[in-house]
C-alpha positions as CSV (number, residue, x, y, z in Angstrom):
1,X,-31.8,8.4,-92.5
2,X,-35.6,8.5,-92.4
3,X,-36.7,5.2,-93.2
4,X,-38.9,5.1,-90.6
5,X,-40.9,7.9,-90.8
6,X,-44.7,7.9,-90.1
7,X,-44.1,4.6,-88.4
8,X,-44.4,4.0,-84.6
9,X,-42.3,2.2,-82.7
10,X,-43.3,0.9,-79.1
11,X,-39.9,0.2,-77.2
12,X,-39.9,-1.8,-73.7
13,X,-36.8,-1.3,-71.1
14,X,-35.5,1.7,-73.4
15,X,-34.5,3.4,-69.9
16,X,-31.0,1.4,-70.5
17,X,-29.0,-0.8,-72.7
18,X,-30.3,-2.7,-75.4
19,X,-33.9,-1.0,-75.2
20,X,-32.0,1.9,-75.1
21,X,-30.0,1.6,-78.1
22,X,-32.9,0.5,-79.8
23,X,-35.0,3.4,-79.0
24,X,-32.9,6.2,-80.1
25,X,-31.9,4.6,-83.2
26,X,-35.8,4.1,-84.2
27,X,-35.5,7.8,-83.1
28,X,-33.0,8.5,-85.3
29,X,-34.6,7.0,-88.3
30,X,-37.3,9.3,-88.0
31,X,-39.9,6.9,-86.0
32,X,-42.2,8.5,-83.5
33,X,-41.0,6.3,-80.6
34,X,-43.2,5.4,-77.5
35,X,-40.3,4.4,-74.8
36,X,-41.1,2.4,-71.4
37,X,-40.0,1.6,-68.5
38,X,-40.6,1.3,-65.0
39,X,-37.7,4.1,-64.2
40,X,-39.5,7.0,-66.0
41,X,-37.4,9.7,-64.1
42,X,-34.0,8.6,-65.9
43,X,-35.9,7.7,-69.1
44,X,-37.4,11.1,-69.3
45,X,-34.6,13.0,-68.7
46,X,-32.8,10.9,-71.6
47,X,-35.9,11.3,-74.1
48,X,-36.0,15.3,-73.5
49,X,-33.4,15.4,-75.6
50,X,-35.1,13.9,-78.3
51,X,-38.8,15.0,-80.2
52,X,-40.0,12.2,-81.3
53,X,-39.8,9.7,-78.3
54,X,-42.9,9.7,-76.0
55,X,-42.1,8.0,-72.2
56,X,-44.6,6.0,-70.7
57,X,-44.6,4.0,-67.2
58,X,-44.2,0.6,-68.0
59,X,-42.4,-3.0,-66.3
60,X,-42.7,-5.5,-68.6
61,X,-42.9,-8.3,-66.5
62,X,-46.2,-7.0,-65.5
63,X,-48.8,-9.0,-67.7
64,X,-51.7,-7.0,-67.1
65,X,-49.4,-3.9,-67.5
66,X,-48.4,-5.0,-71.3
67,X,-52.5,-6.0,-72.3
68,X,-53.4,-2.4,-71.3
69,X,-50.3,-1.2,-73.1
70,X,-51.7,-3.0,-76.0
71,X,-55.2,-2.5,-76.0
72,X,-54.4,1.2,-76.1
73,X,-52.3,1.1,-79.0
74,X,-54.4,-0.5,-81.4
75,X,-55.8,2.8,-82.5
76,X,-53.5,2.7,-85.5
77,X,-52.6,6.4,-86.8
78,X,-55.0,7.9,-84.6
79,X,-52.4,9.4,-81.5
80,X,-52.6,6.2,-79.4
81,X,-49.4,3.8,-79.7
């Protein structure tokens, strides 16, 4: 399955459940995944496991947390997410 590769995927509250879910099976489908959430330690130590998800700090409920987010992805294929 590799539907998804040379896409990104930015995933919020992939430290758990749905996000989770989500995260790994972008993962799976060969997307380079950026995963956040505001519990990095137990998000990292699930992502280590994977090569293609990227942690980054992030609580989405934070509005000027998700406009940074944003602002920093919109370098398209260039590295940012």
């Amino acid at each position: 399955m590799n539907r998804l590769v040379g896409k990104k995927v930015f995933v919020t509250a992939a430290g758990q459940g749905i996000g989770r879910a989500c995260a790994e099976r972008f993962a799976q489908e060969g997307a380079q995944v950026v995963a956040t959430d505001k519990n990095t330690d137990v998000l990292s130590a699930w992502a280590s496991s994977h090569e293609n998800i990227q942690v980054e700090s992030l609580d989405a409920l934070d509005r000027e947390q998700i406009f940074a987010a944003a602002e920093q992805g919109e370098g398209g294929d260039q590295g940012e997410y």
